[in-house]
Structure formats: structure tokens, C-alpha cells
VODRENLO-792370 format. One record per residue (C-alpha): residue in one letter; z, y, x negated. Coordinates in steps of 0.001 Angstrom, whole numbers, padded with zeros to 6 digits, always signed. Each point is the difference from the previous one (the first is absolute). Layout:
residues N
AZYX/...
***
This chain:
residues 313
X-280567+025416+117280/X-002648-002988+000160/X+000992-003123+000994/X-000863-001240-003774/X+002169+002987-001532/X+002938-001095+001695/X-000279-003594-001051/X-000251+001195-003767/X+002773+001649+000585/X+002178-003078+000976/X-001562-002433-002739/X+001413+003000-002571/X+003702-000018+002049/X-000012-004089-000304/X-001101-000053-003509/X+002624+002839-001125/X+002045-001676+001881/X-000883-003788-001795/X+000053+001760-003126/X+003887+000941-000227/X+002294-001894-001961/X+001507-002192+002325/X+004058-000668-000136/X+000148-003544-001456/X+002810-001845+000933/X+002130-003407-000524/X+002759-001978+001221/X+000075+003653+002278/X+000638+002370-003516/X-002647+002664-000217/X-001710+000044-003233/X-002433+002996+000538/X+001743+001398-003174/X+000453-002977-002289/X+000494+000910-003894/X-001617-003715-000545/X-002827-002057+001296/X+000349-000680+003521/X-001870-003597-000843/X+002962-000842-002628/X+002578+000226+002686/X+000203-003083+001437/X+002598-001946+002429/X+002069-002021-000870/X-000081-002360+003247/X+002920+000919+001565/X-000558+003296+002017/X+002340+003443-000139/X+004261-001232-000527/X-001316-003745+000635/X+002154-000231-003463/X+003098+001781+001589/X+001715+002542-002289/X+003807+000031+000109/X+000846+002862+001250/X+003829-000302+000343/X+000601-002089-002528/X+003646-002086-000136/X+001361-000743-002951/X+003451-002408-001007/X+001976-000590-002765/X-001438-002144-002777/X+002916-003165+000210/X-001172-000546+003667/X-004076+000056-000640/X-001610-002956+000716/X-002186-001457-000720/X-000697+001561-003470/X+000444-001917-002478/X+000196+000617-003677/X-003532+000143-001462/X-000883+001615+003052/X-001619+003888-000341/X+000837+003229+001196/X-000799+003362-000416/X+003186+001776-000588/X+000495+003654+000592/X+002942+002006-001252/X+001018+003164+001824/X+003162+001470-001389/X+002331-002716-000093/X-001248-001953+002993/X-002369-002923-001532/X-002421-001286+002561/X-002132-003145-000332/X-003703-000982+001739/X-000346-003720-000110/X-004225-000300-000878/X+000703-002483+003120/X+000614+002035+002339/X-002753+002918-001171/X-002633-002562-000284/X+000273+000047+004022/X+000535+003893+000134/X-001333+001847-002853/X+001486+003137+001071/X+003794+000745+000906/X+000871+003188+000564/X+003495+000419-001690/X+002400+002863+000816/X+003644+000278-001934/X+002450+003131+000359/X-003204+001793+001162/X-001539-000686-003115/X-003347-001808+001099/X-002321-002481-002132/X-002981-001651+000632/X-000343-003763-001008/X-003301-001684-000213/X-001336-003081-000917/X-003596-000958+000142/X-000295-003802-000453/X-003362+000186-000990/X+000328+002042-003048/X+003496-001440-000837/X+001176+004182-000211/X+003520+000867+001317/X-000011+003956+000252/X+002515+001921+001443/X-000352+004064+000845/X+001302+002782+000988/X-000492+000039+003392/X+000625+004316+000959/X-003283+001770-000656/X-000198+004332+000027/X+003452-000916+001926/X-001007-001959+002240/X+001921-003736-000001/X-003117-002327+000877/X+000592-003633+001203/X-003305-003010-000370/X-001463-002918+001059/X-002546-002694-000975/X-003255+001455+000943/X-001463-003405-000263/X-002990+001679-002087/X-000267-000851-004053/X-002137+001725-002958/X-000657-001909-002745/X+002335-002701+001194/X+003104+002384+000710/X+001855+000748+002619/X-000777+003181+002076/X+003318+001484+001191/X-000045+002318+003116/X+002709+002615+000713/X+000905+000474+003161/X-000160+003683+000813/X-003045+000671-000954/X-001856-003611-000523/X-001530+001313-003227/X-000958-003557-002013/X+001591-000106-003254/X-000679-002027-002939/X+002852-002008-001530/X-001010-000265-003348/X-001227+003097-000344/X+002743+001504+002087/X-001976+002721+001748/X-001517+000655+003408/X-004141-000679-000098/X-000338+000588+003869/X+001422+002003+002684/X+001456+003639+000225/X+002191-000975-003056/X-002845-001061-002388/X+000292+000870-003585/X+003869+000518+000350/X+001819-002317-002790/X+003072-001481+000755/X+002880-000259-002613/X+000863-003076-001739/X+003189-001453-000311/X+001295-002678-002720/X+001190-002972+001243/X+000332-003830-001872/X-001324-003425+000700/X+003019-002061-000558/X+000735-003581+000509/X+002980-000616+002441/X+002211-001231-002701/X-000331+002571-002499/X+000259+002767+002822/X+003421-001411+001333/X+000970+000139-003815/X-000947+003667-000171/X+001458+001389+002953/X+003099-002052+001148/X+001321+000730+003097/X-001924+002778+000441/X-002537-001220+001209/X-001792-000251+003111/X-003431-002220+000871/X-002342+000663+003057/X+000655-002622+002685/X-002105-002569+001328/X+001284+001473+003323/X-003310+001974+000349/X-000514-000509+003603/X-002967-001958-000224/X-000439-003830-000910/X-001484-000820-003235/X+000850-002586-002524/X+001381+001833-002799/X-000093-002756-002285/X-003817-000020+000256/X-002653+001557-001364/X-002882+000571+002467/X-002164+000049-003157/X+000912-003665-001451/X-001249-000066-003406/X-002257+003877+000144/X+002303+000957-002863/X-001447-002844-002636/X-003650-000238+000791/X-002671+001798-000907/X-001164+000632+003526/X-000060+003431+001590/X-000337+000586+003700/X-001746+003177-000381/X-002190+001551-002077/X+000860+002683-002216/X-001969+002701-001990/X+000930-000541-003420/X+000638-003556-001602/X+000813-001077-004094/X+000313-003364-001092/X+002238+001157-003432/X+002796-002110+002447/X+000285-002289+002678/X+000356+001989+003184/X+003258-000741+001129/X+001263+000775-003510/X+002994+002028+000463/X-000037+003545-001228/X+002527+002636+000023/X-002223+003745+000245/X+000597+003252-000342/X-001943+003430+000056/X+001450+003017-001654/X-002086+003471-000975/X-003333-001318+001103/X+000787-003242-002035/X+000508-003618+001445/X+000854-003269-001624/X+001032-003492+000367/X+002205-002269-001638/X-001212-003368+000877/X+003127-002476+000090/X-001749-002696-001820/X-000298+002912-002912/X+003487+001087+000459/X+000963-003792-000669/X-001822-000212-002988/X+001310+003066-001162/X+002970-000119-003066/X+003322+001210+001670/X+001388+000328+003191/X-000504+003870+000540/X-003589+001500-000540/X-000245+003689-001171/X-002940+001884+000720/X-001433+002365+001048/X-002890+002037+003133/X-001046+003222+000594/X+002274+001275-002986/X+002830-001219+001578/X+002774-002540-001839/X+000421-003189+002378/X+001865-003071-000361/X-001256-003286+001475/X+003262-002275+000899/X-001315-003349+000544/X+001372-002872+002591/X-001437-003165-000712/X+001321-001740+002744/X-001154+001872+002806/X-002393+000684-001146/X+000301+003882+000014/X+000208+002939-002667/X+002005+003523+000520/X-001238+003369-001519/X+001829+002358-001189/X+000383+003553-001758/X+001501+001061-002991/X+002908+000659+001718/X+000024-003556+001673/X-000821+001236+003025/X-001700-002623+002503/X-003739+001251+000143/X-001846-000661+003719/X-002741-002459-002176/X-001638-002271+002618/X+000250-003877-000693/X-003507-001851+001150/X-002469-002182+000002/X-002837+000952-002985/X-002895+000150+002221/X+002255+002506+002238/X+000707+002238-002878/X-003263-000137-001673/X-002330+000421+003192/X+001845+003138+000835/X+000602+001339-003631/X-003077-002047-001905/X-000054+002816-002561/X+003888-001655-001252/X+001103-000458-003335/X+001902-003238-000234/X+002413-000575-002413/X-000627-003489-002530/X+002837-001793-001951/X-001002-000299-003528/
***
């Protein structure tokens, strides 16, 4: 073999070599398998659990929670006949607490940027998974992690899009928005709120976002964008048999009466609206709480842009 031949040979090695897909890879999550653009996952700033998740969450009776006060807002979870409460205060600093009641787990997030509180079922083909803040977004959300496997999931979406896990869909759970008052109201002295004892120093009272919720301004780009409302027009969304829709607030406002019937997907709803909050519930025939996601319209449209909306008359 000629001295020529056997430098051939190694050009061909380096350039098979250069020519495999290489693992791509960030805040240290592999992303050689990524169900979306690797270019629309961006960070966040903070790196991986630089937003701590609570992971043992403590939780005390509703008469001894301060500092809530009454126009305050949670997002309220019932579980049997245990009511819990997740002041938006605390989540803003979290996003993710990982909630576990007579072995019953839930997952409760929050992504600030989107506005969307989403909780989930947490056990997965049996398994009981636990996350974190990845410190990655798409499209502006957050991009949960779980822990035993570090597959990236996406919040709104509510499925893994990286990691041994991707493609697997997590199940939703309903859950309110409620203002402090009107949750106290409903539950009595059954209730119990997530404490500011979190272990970590953070002014609860705070926002880290000042005034994100009322501008126009995003921090992030997303892929799909409508101007039919202001961005930060609240929304309450839901997807059913292939279907999705939204239910702008300043529609449901406008709309004659306080309970909306309608209908997606050839299913019967009920749109209960709150005013105050503002939030909206969803609910069945039956009037069974639906898991319907309450958000920010450039959330819901830029991950469901093909949406029917519903208009007051």
C-alpha cells in the first residue's frame, strides 16, 4: 500500500467521520434526537435548576398564610377532599413543584412567560417521574426536565421533545386560578397553601418580571404571532379531538350572561367566567372541571395558530 493510498484512506476515515450527526447539546441535555428545531430552543439565562423546583414542598393551613392577601392568585388544586393552593408568588420563583399527597402525585407548573399554570400527572408507563427547570424555552415556554431520565419536556404542549422519553405525553390535570379571597370562600378550613418556607430566599411579594404581564414586549421570539389581540390578552384554551380553541377574556366579558355554552371537537363545554381574577373554568356536561389551560394569546396561538376563537356577538 503506497504511501498516497494510505493517506486517501485517512482523508475518507476523517470525512466519514466529520460527516456524522454530531450529539448537540445545551445547558448539558443531549438533543441528538430533538422532535423540534434545535435553533428554537433557546436558554433562558439561568442555567439547569438555577430556578429551583420545590421538590418537598410544605404546605400550612390557610388562617396562618402570610402574606397573601385577598386579591392575591393561586392556583388551587383539589385532590379528594384536601384543597391545596399555589400562590402565582411563589411559582413565579419556581415554576415547577413537585406535589405528592396520600401517594397521589401532581405536577404543578407555571411558566411566567406564557402566563400558563399546568398541572400533570406526574407517573408515566408506571413509572412516578419527578422535574426541574431545565433553564431551556421554545417559543417562550418553559422546558421542564424530569429527573430520571432528563428527557426535556414542553409545558404547554405537555410532552417530551428530547431525550429517551421524547414523544411520550404527559396527562393533564384540572386545576383553577383563584383569587385568595374567593378560594378561602370555597374551601373553608380545608384548606391548605404552599409556604413561603421554601428553603431558599426570594421575595414572594415580587415579581421578578415587574410589569412583563401588561406590555407588549416579549423576551423571546416565537414561531407563530397574530395581532387579532394584544399579546398578553388573557385566554383560557383547550384542545379536544384534534380541535383547539380560545376564549379570549375580553370576549368572554363582552359576552351576554355569566355562563358561556359551547361547544369543540363535538364535545358540550361550559365556559364559567371570573371577572375578577381574571380567570375562566371549563367544564363538561356533567360539570366536570376540564384540564383547559389559562394563557397568554400569543402562548396559545404560537403553539396552536390553527385555533378557533370564540367572539361575543
Amino acid at each position: 500500500m503506497t504511501m498516497l493510498t494510505r493517506a486517501l484512506i485517512v482523508l475518507c476515515a476523517l470525512l466519514l467521520v466529520a460527516a456524522r450527526p454530531m450529539a448537540q447539546e445545551k445547558n448539558g441535555f443531549d438533543l441528538s434526537n430533538s422532535l423540534i428545531p434545535v435553533d428554537e430552543i433557546l436558554s433562558g439565562g439561568p442555567p439547569r435548576d438555577g430556578i429551583p423546583s420545590i421538590n418537598d414542598p410544605k404546605f400550612e393551613p390557610a388562617g396562618d398564610s402570610l402574606p397573601w392577601r385577598e386579591d392575591d392568585l393561586l392556583m388551587t388544586y383539589d385532590q379528594g377532599p384536601a384543597r391545596y393552593a399555589f400562590p402565582i408568588g411563589i411559582l413565579n420563583w419556581h415554576e415547577i413543584v413537585n406535589h405528592e399527597s396520600n401517594s397521589e402525585p401532581v405536577l404543578i407548573t407555571f411558566c411566567p412567560l406564557c402566563g400558563t399554570g399546568m398541572a400533570f400527572d406526574p407517573v408515566v408507563e408506571g413509572r412516578h417521574l419527578t422535574f426541574g427547570v431545565s433553564g431551556l424555552l421554545y417559543n417562550s415556554d418553559l422546558l421542564m426536565y424530569d429527573h430520571q431520565t432528563e428527557s426535556l419536556w414542553s409545558q404547554i404542549e405537555g410532552r417530551a421533545i428530547s431525550g429517551p422519553m421524547a414523544g411520550t405525553e404527559l396527562e393533564p390535570v384540572a386545576i383553577r386560578h383563584e383569587l385568595w379571597q374567593k378560594w378561602r370562600a370555597r374551601v373553608g378550613d380545608n384548606g391548605l397553601v404552599l409556604s413561603t418556607n421554601t428553603g431558599h430566599r426570594r421575595n414572594y411579594r415580587q415579581s421578578p418580571y415587574g410589569d412583563y404581564d401588561h406590555t407588549e414586549r416579549l423576551y423571546f421570539p416565537v414561531s407563530s404571532t397574530s395581532r387579532k389581540y394584544h399579546p398578553k390578552t388573557w385566554v383560557l384554551g383547550w384542545t379536544h379531538n384534534g380541535e383547539s380553541k380560545a376564549w379570549p377574556f375580553p370576549e368572554l366579558a363582552d359576552h351576554d350572561g355569566r355562563v358561556l355554552e359551547d361547544q369543540i371537537g363535538g364535545k358540550k363545554v361550559s365556559i364559567h367566567y371570573d371577572a375578577d381574577a381574571p380567570s375562566a373554568e371549563l367544564r363538561d356536561e356533567s360539570g366536570e372541571l376540564l384540564p383547559a389551560t389559562r394563557a397568554f394569546w400569543f402562548a396559545w396561538y404560537t403553539f396552536h395558530p390553527e385555533t378557533q376563537i370564540f367572539e361575543a356577538e
